[in-house]
N, CA, C and O atoms as a Maestro MAE file, in Angstrom:
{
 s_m_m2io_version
 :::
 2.0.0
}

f_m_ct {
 s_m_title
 :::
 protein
 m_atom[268] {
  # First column is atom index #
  i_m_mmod_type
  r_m_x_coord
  r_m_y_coord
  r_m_z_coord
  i_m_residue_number
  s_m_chain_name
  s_m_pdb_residue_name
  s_m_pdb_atom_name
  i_m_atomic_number
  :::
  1 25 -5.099 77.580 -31.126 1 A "UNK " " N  " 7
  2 3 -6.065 76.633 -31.669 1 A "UNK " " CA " 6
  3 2 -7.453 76.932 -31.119 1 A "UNK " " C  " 6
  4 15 -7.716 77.468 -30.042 1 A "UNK " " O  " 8
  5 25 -8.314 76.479 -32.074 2 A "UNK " " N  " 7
  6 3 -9.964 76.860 -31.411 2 A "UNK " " CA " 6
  7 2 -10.421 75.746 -30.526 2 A "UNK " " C  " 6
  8 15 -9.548 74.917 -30.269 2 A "UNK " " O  " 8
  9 25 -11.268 75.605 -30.152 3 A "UNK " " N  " 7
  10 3 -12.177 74.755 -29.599 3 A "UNK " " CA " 6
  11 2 -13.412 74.434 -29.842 3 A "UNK " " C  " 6
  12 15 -14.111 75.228 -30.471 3 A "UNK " " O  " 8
  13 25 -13.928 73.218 -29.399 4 A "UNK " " N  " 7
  14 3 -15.728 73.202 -29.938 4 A "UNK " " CA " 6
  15 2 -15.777 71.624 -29.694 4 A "UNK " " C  " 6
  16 15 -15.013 70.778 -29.230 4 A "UNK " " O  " 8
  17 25 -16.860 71.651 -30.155 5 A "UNK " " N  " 7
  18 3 -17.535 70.198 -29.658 5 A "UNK " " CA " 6
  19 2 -18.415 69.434 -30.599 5 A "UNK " " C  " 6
  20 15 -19.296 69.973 -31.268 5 A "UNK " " O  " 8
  21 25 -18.063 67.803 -30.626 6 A "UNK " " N  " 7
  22 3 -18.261 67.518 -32.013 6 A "UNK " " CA " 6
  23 2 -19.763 67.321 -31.826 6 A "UNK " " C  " 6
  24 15 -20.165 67.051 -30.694 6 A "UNK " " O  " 8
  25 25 -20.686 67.439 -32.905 7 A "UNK " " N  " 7
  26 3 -22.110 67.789 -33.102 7 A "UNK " " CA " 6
  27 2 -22.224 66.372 -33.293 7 A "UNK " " C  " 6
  28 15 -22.656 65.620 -32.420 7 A "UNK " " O  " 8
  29 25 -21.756 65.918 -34.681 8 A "UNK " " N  " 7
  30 3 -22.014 64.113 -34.858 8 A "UNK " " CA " 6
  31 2 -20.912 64.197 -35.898 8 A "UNK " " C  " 6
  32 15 -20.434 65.120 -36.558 8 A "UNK " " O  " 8
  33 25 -20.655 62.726 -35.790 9 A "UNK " " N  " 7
  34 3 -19.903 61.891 -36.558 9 A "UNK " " CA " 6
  35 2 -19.685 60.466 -36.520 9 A "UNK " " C  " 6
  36 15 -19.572 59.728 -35.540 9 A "UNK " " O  " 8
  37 25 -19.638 60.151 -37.998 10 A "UNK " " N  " 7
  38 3 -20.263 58.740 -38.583 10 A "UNK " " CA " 6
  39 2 -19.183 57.977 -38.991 10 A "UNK " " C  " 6
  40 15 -18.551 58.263 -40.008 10 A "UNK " " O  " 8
  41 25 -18.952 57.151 -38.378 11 A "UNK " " N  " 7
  42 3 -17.901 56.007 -38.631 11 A "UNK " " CA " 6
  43 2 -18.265 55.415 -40.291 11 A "UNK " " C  " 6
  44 15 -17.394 54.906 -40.997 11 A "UNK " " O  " 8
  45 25 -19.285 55.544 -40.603 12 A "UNK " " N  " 7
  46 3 -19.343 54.777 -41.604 12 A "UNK " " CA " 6
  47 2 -18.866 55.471 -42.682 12 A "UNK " " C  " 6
  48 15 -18.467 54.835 -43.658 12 A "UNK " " O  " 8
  49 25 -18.834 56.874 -42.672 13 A "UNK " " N  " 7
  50 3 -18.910 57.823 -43.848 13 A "UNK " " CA " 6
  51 2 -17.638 58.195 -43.967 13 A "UNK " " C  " 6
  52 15 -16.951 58.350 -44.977 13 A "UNK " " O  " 8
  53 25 -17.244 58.397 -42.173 14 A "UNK " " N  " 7
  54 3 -15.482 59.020 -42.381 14 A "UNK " " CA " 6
  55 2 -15.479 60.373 -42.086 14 A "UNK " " C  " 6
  56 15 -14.399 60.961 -42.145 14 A "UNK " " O  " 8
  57 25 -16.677 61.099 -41.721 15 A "UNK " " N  " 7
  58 3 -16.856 62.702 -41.555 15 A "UNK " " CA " 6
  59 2 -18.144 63.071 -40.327 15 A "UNK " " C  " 6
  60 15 -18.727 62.293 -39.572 15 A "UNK " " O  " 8
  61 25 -18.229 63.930 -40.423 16 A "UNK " " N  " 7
  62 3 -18.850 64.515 -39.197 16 A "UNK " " CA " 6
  63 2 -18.987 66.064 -39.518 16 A "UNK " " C  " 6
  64 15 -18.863 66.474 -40.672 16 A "UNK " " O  " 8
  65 25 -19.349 67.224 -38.042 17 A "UNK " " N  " 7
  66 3 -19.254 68.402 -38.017 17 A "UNK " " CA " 6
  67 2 -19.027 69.057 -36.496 17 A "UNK " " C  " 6
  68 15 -19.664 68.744 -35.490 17 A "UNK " " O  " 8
  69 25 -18.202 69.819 -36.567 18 A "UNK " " N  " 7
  70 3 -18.040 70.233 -34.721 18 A "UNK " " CA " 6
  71 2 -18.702 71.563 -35.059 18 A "UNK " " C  " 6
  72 15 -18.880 72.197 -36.099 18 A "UNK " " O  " 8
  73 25 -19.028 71.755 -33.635 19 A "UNK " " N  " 7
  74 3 -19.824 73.032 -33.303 19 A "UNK " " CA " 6
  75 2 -18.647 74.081 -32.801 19 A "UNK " " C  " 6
  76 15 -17.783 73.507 -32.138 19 A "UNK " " O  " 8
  77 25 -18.483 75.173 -32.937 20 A "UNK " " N  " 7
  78 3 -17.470 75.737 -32.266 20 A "UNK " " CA " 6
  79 2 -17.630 76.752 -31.166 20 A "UNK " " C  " 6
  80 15 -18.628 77.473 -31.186 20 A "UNK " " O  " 8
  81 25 -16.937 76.847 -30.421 21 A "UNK " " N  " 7
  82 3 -17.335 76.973 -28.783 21 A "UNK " " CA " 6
  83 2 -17.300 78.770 -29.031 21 A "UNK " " C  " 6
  84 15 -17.567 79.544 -28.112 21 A "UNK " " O  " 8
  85 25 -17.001 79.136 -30.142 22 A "UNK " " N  " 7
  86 3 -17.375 80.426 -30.530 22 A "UNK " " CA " 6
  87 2 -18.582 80.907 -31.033 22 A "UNK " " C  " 6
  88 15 -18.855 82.105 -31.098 22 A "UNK " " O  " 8
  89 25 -19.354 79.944 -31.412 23 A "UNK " " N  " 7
  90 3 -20.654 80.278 -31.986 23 A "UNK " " CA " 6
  91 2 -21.094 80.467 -33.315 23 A "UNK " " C  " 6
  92 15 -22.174 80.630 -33.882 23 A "UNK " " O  " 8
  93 25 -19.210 80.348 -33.808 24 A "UNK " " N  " 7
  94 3 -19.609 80.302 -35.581 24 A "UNK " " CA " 6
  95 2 -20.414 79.076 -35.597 24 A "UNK " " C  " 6
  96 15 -20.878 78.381 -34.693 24 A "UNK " " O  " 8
  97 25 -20.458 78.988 -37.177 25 A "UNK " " N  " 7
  98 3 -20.279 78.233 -38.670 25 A "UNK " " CA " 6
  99 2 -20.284 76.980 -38.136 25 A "UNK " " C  " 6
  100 15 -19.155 76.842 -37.664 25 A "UNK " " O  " 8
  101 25 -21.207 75.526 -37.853 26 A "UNK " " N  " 7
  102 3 -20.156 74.468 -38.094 26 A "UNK " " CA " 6
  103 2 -19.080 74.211 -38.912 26 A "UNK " " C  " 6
  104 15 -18.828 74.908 -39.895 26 A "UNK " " O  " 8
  105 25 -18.367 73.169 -38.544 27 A "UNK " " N  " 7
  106 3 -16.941 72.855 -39.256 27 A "UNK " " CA " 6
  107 2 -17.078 71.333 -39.707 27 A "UNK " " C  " 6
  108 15 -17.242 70.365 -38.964 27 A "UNK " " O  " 8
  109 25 -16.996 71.343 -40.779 28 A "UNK " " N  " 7
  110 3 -16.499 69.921 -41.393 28 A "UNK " " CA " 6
  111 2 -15.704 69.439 -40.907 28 A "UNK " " C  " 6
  112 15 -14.697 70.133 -40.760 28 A "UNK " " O  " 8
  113 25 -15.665 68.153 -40.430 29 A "UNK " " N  " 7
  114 3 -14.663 67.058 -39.930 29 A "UNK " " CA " 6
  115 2 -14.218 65.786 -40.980 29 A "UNK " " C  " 6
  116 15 -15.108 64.971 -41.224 29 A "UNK " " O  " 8
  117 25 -13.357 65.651 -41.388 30 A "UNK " " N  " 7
  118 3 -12.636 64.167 -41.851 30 A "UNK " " CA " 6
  119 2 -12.040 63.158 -41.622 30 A "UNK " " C  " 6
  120 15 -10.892 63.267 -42.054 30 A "UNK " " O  " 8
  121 25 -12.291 61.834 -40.974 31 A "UNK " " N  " 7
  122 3 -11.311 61.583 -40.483 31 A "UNK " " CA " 6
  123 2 -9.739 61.672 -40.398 31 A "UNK " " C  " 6
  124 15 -8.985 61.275 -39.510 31 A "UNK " " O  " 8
  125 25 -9.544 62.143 -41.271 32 A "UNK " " N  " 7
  126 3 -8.162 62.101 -41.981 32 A "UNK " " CA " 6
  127 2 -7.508 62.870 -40.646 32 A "UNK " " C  " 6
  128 15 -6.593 62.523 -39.900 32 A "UNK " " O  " 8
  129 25 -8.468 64.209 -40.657 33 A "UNK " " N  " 7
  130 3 -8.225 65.344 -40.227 33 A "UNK " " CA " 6
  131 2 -7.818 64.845 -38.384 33 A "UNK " " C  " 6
  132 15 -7.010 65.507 -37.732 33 A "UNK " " O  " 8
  133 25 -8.243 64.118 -38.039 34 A "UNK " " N  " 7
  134 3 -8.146 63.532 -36.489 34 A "UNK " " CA " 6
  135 2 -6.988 63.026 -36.345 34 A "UNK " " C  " 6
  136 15 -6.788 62.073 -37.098 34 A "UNK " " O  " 8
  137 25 -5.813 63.400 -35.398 35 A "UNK " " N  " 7
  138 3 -4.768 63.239 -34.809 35 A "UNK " " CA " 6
  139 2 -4.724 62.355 -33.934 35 A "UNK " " C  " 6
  140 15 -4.694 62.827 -32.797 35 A "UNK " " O  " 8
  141 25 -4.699 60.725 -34.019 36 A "UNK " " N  " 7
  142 3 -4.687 60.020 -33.523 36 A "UNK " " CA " 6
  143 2 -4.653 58.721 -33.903 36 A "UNK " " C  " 6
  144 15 -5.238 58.208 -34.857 36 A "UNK " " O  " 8
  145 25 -3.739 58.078 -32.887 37 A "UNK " " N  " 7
  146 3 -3.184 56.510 -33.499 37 A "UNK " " CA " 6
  147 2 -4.505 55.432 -33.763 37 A "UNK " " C  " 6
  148 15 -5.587 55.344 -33.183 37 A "UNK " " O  " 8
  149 25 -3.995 54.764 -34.746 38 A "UNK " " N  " 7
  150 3 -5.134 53.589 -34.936 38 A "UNK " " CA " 6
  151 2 -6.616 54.043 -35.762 38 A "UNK " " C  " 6
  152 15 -6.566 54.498 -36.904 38 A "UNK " " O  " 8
  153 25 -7.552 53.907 -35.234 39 A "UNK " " N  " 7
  154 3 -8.708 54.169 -35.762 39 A "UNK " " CA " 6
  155 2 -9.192 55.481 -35.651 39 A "UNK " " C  " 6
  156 15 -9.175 55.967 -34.520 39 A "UNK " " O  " 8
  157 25 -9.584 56.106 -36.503 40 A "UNK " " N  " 7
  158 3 -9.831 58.118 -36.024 40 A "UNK " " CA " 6
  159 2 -11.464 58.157 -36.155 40 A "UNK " " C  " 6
  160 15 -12.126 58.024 -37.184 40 A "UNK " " O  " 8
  161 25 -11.853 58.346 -35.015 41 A "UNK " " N  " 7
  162 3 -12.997 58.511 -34.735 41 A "UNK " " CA " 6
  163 2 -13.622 59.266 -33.591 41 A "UNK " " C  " 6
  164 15 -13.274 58.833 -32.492 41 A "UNK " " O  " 8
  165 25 -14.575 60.426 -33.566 42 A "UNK " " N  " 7
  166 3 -15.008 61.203 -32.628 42 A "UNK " " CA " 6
  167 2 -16.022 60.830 -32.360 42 A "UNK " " C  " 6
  168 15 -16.921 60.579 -33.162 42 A "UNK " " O  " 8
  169 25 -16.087 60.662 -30.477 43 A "UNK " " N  " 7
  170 3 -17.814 60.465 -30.210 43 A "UNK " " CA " 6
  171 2 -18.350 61.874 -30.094 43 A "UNK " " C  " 6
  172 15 -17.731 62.849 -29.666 43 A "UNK " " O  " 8
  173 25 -19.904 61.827 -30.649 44 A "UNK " " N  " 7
  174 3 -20.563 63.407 -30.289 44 A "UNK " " CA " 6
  175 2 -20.485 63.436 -28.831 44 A "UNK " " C  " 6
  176 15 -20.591 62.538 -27.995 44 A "UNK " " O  " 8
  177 25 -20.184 65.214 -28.694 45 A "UNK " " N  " 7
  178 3 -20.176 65.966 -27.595 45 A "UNK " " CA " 6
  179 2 -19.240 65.981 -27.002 45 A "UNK " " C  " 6
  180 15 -19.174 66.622 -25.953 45 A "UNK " " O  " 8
  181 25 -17.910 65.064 -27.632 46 A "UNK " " N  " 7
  182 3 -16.655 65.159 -26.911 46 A "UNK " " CA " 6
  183 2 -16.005 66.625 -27.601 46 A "UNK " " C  " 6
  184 15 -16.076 66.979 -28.778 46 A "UNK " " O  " 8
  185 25 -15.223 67.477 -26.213 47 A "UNK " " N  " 7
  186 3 -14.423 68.382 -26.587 47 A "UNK " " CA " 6
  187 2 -13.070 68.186 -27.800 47 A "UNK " " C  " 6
  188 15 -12.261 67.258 -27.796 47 A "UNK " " O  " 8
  189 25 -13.116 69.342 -28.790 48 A "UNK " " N  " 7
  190 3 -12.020 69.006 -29.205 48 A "UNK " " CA " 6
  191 2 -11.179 70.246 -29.517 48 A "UNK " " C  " 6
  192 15 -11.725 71.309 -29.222 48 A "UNK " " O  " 8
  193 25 -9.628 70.336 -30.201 49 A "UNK " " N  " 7
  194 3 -9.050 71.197 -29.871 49 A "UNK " " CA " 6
  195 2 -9.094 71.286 -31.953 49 A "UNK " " C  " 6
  196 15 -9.375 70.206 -32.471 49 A "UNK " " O  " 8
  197 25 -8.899 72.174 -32.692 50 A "UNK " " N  " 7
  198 3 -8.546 72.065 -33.983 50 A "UNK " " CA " 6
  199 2 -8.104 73.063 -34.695 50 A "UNK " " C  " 6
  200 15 -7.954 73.987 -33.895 50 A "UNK " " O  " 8
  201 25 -7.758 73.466 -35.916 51 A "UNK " " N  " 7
  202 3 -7.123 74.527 -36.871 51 A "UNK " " CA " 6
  203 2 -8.570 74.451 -38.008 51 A "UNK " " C  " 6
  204 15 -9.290 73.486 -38.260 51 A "UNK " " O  " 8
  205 25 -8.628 75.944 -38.559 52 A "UNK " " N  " 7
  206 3 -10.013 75.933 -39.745 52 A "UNK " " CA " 6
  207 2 -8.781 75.918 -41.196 52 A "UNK " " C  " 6
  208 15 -7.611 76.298 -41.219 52 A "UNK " " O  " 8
  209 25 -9.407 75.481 -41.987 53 A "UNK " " N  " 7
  210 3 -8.155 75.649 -43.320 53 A "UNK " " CA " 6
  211 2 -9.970 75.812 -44.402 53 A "UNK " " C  " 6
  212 15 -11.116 75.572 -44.023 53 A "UNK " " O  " 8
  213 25 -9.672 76.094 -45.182 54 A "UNK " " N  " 7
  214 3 -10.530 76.372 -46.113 54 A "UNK " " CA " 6
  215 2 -10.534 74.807 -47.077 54 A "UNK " " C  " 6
  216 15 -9.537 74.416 -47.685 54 A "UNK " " O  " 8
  217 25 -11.758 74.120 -47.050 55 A "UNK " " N  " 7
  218 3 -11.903 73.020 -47.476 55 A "UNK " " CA " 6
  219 2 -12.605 73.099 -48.843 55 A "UNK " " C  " 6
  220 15 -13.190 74.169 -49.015 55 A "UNK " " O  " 8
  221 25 -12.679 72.280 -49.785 56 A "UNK " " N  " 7
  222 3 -13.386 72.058 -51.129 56 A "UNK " " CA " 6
  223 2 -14.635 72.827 -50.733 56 A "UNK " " C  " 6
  224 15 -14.461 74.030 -50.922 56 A "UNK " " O  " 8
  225 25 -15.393 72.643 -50.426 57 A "UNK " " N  " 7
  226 3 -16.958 72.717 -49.805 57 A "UNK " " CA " 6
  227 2 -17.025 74.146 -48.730 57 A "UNK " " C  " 6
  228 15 -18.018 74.611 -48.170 57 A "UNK " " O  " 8
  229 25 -15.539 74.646 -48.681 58 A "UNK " " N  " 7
  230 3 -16.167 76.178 -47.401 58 A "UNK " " CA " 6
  231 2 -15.069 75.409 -45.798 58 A "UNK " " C  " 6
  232 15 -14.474 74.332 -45.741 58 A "UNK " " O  " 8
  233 25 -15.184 76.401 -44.843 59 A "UNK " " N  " 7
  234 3 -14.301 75.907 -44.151 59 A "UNK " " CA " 6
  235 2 -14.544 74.574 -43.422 59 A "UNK " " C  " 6
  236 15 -15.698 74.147 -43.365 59 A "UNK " " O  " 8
  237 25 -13.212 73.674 -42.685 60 A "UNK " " N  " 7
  238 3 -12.842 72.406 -42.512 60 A "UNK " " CA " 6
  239 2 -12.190 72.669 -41.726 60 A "UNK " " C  " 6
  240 15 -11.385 73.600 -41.725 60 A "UNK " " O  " 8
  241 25 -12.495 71.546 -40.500 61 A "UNK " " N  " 7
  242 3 -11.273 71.679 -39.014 61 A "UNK " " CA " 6
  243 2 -10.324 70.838 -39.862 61 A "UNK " " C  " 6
  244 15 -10.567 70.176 -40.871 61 A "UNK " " O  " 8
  245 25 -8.806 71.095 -38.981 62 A "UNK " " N  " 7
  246 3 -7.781 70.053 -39.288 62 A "UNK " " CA " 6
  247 2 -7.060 70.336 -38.272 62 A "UNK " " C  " 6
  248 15 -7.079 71.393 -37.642 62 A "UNK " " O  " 8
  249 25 -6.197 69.113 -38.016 63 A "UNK " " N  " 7
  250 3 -5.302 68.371 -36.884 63 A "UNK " " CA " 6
  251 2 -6.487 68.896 -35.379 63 A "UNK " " C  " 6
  252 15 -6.526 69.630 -34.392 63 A "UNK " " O  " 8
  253 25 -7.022 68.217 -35.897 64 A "UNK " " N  " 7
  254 3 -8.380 67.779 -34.711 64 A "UNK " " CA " 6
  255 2 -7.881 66.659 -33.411 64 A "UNK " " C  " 6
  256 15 -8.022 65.447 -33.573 64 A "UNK " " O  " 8
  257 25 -7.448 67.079 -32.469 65 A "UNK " " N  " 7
  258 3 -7.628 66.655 -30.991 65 A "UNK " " CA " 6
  259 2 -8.359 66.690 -29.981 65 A "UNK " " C  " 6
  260 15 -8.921 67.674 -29.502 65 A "UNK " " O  " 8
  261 25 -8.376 65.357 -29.540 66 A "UNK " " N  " 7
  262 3 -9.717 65.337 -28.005 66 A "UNK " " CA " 6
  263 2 -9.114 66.266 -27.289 66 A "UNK " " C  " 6
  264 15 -7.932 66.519 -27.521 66 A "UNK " " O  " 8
  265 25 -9.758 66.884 -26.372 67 A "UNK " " N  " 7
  266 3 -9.331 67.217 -25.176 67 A "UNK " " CA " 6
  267 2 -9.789 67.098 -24.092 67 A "UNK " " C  " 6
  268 15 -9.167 67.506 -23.111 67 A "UNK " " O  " 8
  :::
 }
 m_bond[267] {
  # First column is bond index #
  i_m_from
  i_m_to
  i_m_order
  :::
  1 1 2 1
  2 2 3 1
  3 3 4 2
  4 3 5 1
  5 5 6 1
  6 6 7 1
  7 7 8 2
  8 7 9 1
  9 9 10 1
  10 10 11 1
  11 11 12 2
  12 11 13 1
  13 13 14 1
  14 14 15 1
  15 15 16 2
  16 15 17 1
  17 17 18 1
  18 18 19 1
  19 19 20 2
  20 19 21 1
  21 21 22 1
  22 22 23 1
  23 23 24 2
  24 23 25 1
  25 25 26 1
  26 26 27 1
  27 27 28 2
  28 27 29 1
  29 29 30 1
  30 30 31 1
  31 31 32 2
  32 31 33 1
  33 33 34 1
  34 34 35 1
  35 35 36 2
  36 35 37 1
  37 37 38 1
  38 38 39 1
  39 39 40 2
  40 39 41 1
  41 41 42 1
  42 42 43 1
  43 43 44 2
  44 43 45 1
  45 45 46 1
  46 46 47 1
  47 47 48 2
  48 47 49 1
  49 49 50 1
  50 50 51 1
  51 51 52 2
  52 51 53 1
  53 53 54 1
  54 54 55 1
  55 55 56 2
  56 55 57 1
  57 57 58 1
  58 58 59 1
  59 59 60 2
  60 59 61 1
  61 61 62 1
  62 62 63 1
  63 63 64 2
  64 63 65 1
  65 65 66 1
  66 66 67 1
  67 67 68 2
  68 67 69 1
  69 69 70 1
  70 70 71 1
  71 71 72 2
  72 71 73 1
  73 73 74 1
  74 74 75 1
  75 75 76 2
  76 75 77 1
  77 77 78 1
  78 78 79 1
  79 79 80 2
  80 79 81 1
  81 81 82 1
  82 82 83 1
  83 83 84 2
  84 83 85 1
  85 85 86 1
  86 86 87 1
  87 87 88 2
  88 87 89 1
  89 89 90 1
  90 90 91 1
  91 91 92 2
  92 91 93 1
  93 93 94 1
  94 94 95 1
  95 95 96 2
  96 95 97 1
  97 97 98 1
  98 98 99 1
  99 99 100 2
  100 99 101 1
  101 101 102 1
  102 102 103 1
  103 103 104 2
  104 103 105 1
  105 105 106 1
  106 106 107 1
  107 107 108 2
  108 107 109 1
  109 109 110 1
  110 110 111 1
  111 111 112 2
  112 111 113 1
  113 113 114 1
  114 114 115 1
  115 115 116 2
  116 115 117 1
  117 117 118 1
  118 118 119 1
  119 119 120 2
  120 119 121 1
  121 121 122 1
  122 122 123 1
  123 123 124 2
  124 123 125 1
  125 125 126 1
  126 126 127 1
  127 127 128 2
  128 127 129 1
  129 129 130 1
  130 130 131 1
  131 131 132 2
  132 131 133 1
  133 133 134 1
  134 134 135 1
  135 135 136 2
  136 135 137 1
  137 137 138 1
  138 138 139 1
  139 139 140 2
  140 139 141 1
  141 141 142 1
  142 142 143 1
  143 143 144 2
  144 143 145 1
  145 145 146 1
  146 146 147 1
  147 147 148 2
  148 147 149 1
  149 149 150 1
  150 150 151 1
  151 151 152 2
  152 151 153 1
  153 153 154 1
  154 154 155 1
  155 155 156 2
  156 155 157 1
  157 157 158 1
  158 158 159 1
  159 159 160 2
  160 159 161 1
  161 161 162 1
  162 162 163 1
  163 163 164 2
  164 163 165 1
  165 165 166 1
  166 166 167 1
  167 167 168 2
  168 167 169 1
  169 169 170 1
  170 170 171 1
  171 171 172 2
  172 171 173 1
  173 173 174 1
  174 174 175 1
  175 175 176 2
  176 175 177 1
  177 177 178 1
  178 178 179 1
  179 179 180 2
  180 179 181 1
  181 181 182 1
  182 182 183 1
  183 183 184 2
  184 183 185 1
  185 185 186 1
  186 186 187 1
  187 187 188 2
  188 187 189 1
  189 189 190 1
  190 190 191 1
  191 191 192 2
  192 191 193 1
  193 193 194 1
  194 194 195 1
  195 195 196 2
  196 195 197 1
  197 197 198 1
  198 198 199 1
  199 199 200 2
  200 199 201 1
  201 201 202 1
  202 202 203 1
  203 203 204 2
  204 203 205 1
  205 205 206 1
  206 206 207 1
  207 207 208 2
  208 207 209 1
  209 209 210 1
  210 210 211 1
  211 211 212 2
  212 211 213 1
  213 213 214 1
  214 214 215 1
  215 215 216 2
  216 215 217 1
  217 217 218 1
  218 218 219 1
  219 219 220 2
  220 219 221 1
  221 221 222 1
  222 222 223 1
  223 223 224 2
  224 223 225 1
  225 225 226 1
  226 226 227 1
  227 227 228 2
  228 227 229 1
  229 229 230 1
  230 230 231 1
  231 231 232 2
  232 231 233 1
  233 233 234 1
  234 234 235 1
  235 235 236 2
  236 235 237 1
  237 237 238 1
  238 238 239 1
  239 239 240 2
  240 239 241 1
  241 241 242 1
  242 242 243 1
  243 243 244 2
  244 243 245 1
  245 245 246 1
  246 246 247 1
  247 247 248 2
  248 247 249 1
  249 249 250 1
  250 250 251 1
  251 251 252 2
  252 251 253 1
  253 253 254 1
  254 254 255 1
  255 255 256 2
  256 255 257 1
  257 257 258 1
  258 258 259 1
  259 259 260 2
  260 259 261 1
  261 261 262 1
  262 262 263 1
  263 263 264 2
  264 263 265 1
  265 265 266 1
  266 266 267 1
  267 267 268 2
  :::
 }
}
C-alpha cells in the first residue's frame, strides 16, 4: 500500500485529495473510500495508508486508512 498525507478534505462535500509521500499526482479521496466505523472523515495532514484504482475523473485512493 502507498502512503501520503491528506492535503484537505470537506465534510460537507464527502471528498478531498491526499498528497502522496511519493511526490506524484494528487489523489482523489471519497468518503466512501475511508475504512472506518461510523462517520468517514479525514483531518488535513493526517497520515494515511491507501490503494490508487483508476476513478471516473483519472486516478482515486481507495480503502484509505489513518495511520
Amino acid at each position: 500500500m502507498a502512503t501520503g498525507t491528506v492535503k484537505w478534505f470537506s465534510n460537507d462535500k464527502g471528498y478531498g485529495f491526499i498528497t502522496p509521500d511519493d511526490s506524484g499526482q494528487d489523489l482523489f479521496v471519497h468518503h466512501s473510500a475511508i475504512q472506518s466505523d461510523g462517520f468517514r472523515s479525514l483531518a488535513e495532514g493526517a497520515k494515511v495508508s491507501y490503494e490508487t484504482e483508476e476513478g471516473r475523473k483519472g486516478p482515486a485512493a481507495a480503502n484509505v486508512k489513518v495511520i
